[in-house]
C-alpha positions in Angstrom: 99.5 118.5 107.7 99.5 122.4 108.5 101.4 123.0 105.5 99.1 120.8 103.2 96.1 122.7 104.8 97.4 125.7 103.7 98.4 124.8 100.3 94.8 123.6 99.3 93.1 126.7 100.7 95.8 129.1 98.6 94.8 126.8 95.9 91.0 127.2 95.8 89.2 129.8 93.8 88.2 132.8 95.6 84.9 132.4 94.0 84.2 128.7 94.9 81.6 128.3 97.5 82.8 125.7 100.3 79.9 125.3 101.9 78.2 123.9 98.7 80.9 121.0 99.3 80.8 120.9 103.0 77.0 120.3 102.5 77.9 117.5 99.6 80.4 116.2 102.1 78.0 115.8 105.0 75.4 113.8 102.6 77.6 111.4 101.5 79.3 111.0 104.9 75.7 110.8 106.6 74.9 108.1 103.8 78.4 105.8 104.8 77.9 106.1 108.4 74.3 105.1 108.2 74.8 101.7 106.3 77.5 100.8 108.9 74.9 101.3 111.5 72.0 99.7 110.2 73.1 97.1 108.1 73.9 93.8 109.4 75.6 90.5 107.8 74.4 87.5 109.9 75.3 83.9 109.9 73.0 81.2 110.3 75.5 79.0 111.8 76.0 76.6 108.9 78.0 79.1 106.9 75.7 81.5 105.3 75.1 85.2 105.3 71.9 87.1 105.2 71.2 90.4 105.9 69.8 91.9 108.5 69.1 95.2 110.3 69.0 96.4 113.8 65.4 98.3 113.3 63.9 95.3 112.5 64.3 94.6 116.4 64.8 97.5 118.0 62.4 100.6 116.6 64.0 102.9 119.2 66.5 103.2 116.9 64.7 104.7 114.6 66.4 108.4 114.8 69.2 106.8 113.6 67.7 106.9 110.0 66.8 110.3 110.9 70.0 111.5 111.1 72.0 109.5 108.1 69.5 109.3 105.8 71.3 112.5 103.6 70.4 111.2 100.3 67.8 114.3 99.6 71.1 117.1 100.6 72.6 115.2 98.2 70.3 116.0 95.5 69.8 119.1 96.5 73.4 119.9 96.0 73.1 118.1 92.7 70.5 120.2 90.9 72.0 123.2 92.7 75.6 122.5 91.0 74.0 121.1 87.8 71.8 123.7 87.0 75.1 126.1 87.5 77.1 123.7 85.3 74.7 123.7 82.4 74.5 127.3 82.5 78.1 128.2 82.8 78.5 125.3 79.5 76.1 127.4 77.5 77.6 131.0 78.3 81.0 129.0 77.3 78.8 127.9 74.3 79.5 124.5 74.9 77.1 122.0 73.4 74.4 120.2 75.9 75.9 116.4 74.7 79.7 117.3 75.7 78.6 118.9 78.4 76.5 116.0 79.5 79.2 113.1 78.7 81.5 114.9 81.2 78.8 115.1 83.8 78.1 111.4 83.5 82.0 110.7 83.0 82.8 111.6 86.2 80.1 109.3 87.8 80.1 106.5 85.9 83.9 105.6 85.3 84.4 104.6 88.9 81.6 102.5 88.8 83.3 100.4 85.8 85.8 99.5 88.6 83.0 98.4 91.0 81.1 96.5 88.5 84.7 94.2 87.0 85.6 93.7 90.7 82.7 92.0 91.9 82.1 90.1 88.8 85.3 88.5 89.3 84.7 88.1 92.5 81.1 86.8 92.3 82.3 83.8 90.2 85.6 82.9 92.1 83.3 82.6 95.2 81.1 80.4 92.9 83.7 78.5 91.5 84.7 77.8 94.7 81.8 76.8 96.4 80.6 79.6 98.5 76.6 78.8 98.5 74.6 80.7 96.4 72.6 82.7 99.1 75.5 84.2 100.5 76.8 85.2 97.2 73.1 87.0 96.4 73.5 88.6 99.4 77.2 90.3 99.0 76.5 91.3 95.7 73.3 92.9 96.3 74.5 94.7 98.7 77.9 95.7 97.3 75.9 97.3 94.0 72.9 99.0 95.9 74.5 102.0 95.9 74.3 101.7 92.4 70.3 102.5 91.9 70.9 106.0 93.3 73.5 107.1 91.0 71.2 106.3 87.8 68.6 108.5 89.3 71.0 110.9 89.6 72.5 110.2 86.3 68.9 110.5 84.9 68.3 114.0 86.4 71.4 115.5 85.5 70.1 114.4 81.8 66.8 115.9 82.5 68.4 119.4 83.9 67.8 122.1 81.1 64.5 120.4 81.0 63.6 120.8 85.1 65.9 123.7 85.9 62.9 125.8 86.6 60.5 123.4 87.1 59.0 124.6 90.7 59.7 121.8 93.0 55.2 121.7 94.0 55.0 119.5 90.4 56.8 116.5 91.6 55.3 117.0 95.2 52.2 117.0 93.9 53.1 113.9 92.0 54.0 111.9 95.2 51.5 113.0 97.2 48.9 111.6 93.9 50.8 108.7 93.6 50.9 107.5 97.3 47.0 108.4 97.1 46.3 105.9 95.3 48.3 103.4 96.3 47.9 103.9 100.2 44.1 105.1 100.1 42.8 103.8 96.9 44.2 100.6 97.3 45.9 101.0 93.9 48.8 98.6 92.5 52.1 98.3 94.5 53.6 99.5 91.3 52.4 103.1 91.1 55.2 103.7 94.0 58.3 103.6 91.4 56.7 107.0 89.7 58.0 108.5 93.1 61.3 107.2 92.7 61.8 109.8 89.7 59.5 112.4 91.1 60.2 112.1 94.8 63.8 112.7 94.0 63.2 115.2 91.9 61.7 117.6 94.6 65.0 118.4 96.0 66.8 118.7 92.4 64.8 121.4 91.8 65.0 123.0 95.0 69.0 123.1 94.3 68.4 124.5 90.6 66.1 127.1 92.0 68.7 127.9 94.7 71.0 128.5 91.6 68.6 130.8 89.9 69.5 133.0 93.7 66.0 131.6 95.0 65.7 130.2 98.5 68.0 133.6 100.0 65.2 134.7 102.4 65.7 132.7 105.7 61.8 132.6 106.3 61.6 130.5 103.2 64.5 127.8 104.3 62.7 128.4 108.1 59.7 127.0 106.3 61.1 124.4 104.5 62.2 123.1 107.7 59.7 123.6 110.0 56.6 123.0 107.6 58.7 119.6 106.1 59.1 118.4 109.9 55.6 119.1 110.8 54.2 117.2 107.8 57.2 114.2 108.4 55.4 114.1 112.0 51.9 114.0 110.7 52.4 111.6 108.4 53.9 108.7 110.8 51.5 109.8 113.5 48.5 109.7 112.0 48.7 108.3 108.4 50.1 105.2 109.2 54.0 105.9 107.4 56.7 104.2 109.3 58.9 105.9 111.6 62.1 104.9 110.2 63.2 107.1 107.3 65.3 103.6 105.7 63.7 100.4 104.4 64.0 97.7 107.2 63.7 94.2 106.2 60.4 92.4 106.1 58.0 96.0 106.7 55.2 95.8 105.1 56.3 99.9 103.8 59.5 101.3 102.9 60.0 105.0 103.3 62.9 104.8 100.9 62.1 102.1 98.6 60.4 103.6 96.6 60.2 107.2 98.3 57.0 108.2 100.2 55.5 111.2 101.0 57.0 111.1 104.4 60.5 110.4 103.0 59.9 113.5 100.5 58.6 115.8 103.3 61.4 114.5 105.4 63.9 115.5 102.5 62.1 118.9 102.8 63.2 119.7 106.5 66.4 117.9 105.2 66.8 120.4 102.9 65.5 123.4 105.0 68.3 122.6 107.5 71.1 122.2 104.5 70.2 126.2 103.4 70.1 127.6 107.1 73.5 125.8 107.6 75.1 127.6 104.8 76.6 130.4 106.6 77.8 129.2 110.0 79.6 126.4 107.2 81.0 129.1 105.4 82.5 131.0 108.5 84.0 127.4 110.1 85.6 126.8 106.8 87.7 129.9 106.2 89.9 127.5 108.6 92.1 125.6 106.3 92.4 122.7 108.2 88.6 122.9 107.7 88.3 123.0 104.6 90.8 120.8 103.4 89.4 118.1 105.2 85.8 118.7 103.6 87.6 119.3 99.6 89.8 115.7 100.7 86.4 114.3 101.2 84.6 115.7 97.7 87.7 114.8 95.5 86.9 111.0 96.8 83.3 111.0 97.1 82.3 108.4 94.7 85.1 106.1 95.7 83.6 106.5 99.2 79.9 105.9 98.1 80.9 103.1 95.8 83.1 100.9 97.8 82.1 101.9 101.7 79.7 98.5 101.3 82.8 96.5 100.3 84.5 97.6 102.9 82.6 96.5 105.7 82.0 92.9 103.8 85.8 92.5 103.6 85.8 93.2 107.6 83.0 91.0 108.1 84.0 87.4 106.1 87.1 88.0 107.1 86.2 88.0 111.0 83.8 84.6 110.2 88.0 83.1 110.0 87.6 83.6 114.1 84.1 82.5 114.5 80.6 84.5 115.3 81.8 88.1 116.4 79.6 90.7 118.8 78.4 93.5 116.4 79.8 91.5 112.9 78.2 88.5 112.8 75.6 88.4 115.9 71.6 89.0 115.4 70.9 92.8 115.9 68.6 92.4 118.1 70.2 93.8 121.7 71.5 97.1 122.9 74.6 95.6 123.1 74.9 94.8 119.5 74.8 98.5 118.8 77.9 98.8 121.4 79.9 96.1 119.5 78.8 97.8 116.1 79.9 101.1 117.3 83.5 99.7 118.3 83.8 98.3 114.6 83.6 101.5 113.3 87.0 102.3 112.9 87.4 99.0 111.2 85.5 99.8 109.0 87.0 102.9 107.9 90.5 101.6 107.7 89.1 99.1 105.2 87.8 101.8 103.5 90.7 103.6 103.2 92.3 100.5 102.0 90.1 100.8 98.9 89.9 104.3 98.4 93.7 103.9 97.9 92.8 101.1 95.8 90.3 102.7 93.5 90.7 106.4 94.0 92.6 106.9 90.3 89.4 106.2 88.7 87.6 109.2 90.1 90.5 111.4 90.1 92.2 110.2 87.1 95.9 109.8 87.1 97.9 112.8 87.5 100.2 113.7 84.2 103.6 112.7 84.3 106.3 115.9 85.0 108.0 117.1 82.1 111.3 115.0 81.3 114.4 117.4 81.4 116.0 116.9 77.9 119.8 117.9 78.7 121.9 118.9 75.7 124.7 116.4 74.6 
């Protein structure tokens, strides 16, 4: 393992800025963990699944979401490494289409994998007579993941149009559109404007970051501090809910679509992500470090795509020895979040399981070695 270590830091560019991935690494990570936490397959006792989350019960455990919900680093990174991208493709004089079809490629292949999989798998348990509810329920939540990457997909399009678009525009946007709906008493609908603009707050924070904006640490200080502050006001006093996930059955979702607490929240989020740039760039001159955090990026989709499967494999399987603490129970107890910890591990070994699966669609296979042609 030392020896691997070293070979991938020899192997990086000087140039390349590892904290850029550590930061990409953290989001997605963040994102995994969270779902395992929060997200809850119960049976009713006759056979069927439904899903369920612990802060529907328990609204202590609302830092939770606090902590996991990454999704705005994520985006941040995004228009940061896009915006980068695009203009690296244009100095090359590479055309924006070609340019944008290897974008996309490398986000939507694996998701060609996800999408035949539990097709198949969606109709055998059909066929087969597992009840329609419980099928609903898998699939949903095996292709959620999958409404994030088209907003991403849409802003990477939408780069040499926002690259310096200053990120106040869409905030402004959000805070008008939740206006209406919240004050106004406008239509429900209004919300899924934010689900483009919300988003696109910390896009353009990462392209403006690319421009070599965002360098003065009063700025990211502010970011942080002034994100927080307005996260705080806003559940306090404005009625937003504390949890920065949707729960089931809340009459508000923070996430779904974005709010302006969840776009304030990705503010502090973000604020945090630029401050953390150079302790992350000390720790990984290690290259045990960072060969850990680039093991992590070359398998990030596979991660994002299939961690949901993962813990549905562990969890019908475990129905073969009944109702399980933490798998199958209500979370509605302390001690559920004990059991849920303890399955953890579980889960990740079912993970890896289909990252070894699935991983050759993101990473592509590796060319074959040259034959050795030896002379008659």
């Amino acid at each position: 393992m030392v020896e691997l270590a070293r070979r991938v830091d020899a192997a990086t560019p000087p140039g390349r800025d590892r904290a850029v991935d550590a930061l990409r690494a953290l989001a997605i990570l963040g994102v995994v963990l969270g779902h395992w936490l929060v997200t809850a397959l119960v049976t009713d006792g006759g056979g069927v699944l439904h899903g369920a989350s612990p802060l529907q019960h328990m609204q202590w455990l609302a830092p939770v979401s606090w902590i996991f919900q990454t999704l705005a680093v994520f985006f941040l990174v995004g228009g940061h490494v896009g915006a980068k991208s695009h203009a690296a493709a244009r100095a090359r004089g590479t055309g924006y289409h070609k340019w944008l079809a290897t974008r996309l490629a490398r986000l939507f292949v694996p998701v060609a994998a996800v999408l035949v999989l539990w097709t198949v798998a969606a109709a055998g348990m059909l066929v087969t007579g597992v009840g329609l509810e419980t099928v609903r329920t898998l699939v949903t939540l095996a292709l959620s993941p999958l409404w994030f990457l088209l907003v991403f997909a849409v802003l990477t399009a939408a780069t040499p149009l926002v690259a310096r678009l200053h990120p106040l525009w869409p905030l402004a946007v959000v805070l008008h559109v939740d206006l209406f709906r919240f004050g106004f008493g406008g239509p429900a609908w209004l919300g899924w404007i934010n689900v483009a603009a919300g988003w696109l707050v910390p896009y353009c924070l990462g392209a403006a970051w690319a421009r070599g904006g965002l360098r003065v640490r009063a700025t990211r200080w502010a970011l942080l501090l002034g994100g927080t502050a307005a996260t705080a006001a806003l559940v306090l006093w404005a009625g937003y809910p504390a949890s920065m996930v949707g729960v089931p059955g809340a009459e508000i979702s923070n996430l779904d679509p974005p709010t302006l607490a969840a776009v304030a929240f990705g503010l502090a989020q973000c604020g945090a992500a630029l401050l953390l740039l150079g302790p992350l760039r000390r720790v990984l001159q290690k290259p045990a470090a960072w060969a850990a955090v680039a093991l992590v990026n070359l398998s990030a989709m596979t991660v994002f795509l299939w961690h949901q499967t993962a813990l549905m494999a562990v969890t019908t399987t475990g129905l073969l020895a009944g109702a399980l603490p933490g798998l199958h129970t209500a979370p509605d107890t302390p001690g559920w979040v004990l059991a849920r910890l303890a399955w953890l591990p579980v889960f990740a070994l079912a993970l890896s399981v289909c990252w070894g699966a699935f991983r050759l669609y993101e990473q592509g296979r590796r060319p074959a070695p040259p034959k050795v042609v030896r002379d008659a």
